[in-house]
C-alpha positions in Angstrom: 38.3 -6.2 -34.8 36.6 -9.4 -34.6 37.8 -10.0 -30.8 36.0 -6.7 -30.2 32.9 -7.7 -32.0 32.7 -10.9 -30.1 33.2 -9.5 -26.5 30.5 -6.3 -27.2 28.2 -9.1 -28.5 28.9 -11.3 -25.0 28.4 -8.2 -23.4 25.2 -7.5 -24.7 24.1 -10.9 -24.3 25.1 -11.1 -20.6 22.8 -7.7 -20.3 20.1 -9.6 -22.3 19.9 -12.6 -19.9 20.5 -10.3 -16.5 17.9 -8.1 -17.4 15.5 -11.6 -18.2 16.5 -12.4 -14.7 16.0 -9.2 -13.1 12.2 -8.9 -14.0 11.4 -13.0 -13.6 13.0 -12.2 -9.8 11.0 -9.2 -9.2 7.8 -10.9 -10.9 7.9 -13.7 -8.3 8.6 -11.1 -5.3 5.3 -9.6 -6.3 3.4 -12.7 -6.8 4.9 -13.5 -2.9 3.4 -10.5 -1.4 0.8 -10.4 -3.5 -0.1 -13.4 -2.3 0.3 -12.8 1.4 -1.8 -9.8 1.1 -4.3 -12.1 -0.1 -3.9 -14.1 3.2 -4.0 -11.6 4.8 -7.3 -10.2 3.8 -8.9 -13.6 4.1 -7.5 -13.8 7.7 -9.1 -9.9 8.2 -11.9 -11.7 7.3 -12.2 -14.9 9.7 -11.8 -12.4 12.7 -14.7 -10.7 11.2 -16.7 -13.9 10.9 -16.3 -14.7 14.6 -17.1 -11.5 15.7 -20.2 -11.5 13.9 -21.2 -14.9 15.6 -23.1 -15.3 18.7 -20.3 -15.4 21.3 -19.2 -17.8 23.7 -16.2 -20.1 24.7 -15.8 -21.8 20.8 -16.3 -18.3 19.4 -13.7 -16.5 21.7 -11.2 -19.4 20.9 -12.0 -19.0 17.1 -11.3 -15.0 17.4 -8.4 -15.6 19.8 -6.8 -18.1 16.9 -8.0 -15.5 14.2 -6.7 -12.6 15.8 -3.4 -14.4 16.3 -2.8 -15.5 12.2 -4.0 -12.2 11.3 -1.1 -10.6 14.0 1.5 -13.2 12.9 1.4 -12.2 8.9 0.5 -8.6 9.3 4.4 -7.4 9.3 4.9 -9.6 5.8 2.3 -7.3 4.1 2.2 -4.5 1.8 -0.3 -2.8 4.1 2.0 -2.9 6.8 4.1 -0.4 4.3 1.2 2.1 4.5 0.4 2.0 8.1 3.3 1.1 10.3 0.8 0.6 13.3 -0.9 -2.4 11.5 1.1 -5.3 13.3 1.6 -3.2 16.6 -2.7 -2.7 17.3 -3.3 -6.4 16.1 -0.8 -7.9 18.1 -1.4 -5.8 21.3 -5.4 -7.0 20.7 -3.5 -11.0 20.5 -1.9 -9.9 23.6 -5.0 -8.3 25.9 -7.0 -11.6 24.4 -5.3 -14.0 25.9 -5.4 -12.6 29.4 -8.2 -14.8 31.0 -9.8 -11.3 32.9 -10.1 -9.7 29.1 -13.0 -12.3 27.9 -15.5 -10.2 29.7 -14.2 -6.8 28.0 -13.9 -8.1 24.8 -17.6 -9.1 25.1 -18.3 -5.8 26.3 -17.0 -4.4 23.0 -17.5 -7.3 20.4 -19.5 -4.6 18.3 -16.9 -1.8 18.3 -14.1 -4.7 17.6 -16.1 -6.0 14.4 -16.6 -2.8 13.1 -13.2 -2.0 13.5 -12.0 -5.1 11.4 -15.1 -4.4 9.0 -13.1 -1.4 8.2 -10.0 -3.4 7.8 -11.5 -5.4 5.3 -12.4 -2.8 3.7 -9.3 -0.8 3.7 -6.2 -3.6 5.3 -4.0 -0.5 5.8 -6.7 2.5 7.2 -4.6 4.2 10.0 -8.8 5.1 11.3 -9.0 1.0 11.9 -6.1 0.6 13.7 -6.0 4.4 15.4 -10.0 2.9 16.9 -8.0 -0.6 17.7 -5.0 0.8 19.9 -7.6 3.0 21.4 -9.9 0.1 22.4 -7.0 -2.0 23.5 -6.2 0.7 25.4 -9.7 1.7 27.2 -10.2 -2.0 27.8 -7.1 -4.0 28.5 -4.3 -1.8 29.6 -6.1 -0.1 32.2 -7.3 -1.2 35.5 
């Protein structure tokens, strides 16, 4: 009778301390995304900033590097879980920026483009953002 008291109680306690583990694992996923959400929305936010500035050769290097970090950690996100064209429309905009015939075009629509990521700071996951982004990369980049 004893043996059986001791095992349940070993039982339990292994329960006890998986459980512990369980939620001190899940808190530190969430504290990971949580913060790479937060990089995320900081980096939403520099590609605004340069395309609110006056532009010119710095500024288009600035949004190209922007554009690119923003890209790079947009499939890491939570957002990304909501709109599943989030990395696809900022890494096609990555990809028409760094043609050297696109600097022109993305002059030409430097307005639409920050009103675009305005809305992405805003909202990081509105499908209306990136829906507007693909259709600008589109318009502008993809066709001759």
């Amino acid at each position: 009778m004893k043996k059986w008291a001791f095992l349940i109680s070993l039982l339990i306690l292994g329960f006890i301390i998986m459980g512990y583990n369980y939620v001190e694992e899940s808190t530190k996923a969430q504290n990971l995304q949580n913060s790479i959400d937060t990089k995320f929305k900081h980096e939403l936010s520099n590609v605004l900033g340069s395309f609110s500035m006056m532009m010119n050769d710095y500024t288009y290097r600035s949004v190209l590097s922007s554009v690119s970090n923003v890209a790079s950690i947009s499939e890491l996100t939570s957002y990304e879980d909501q709109n599943d064209n989030l990395d696809i429309s900022l890494y096609n905009l990555y990809i028409s920026l760094r043609e050297d015939k696109s600097k022109e075009k993305v002059l030409s629509r430097a307005d639409e483009l920050r009103d675009v990521f305005m809305m992405l700071v805003t909202d990081p996951a509105s499908k209306e953002a990136t829906d507007k982004l693909i259709q600008i990369t589109d318009e502008t980049f993809f066709r001759e």
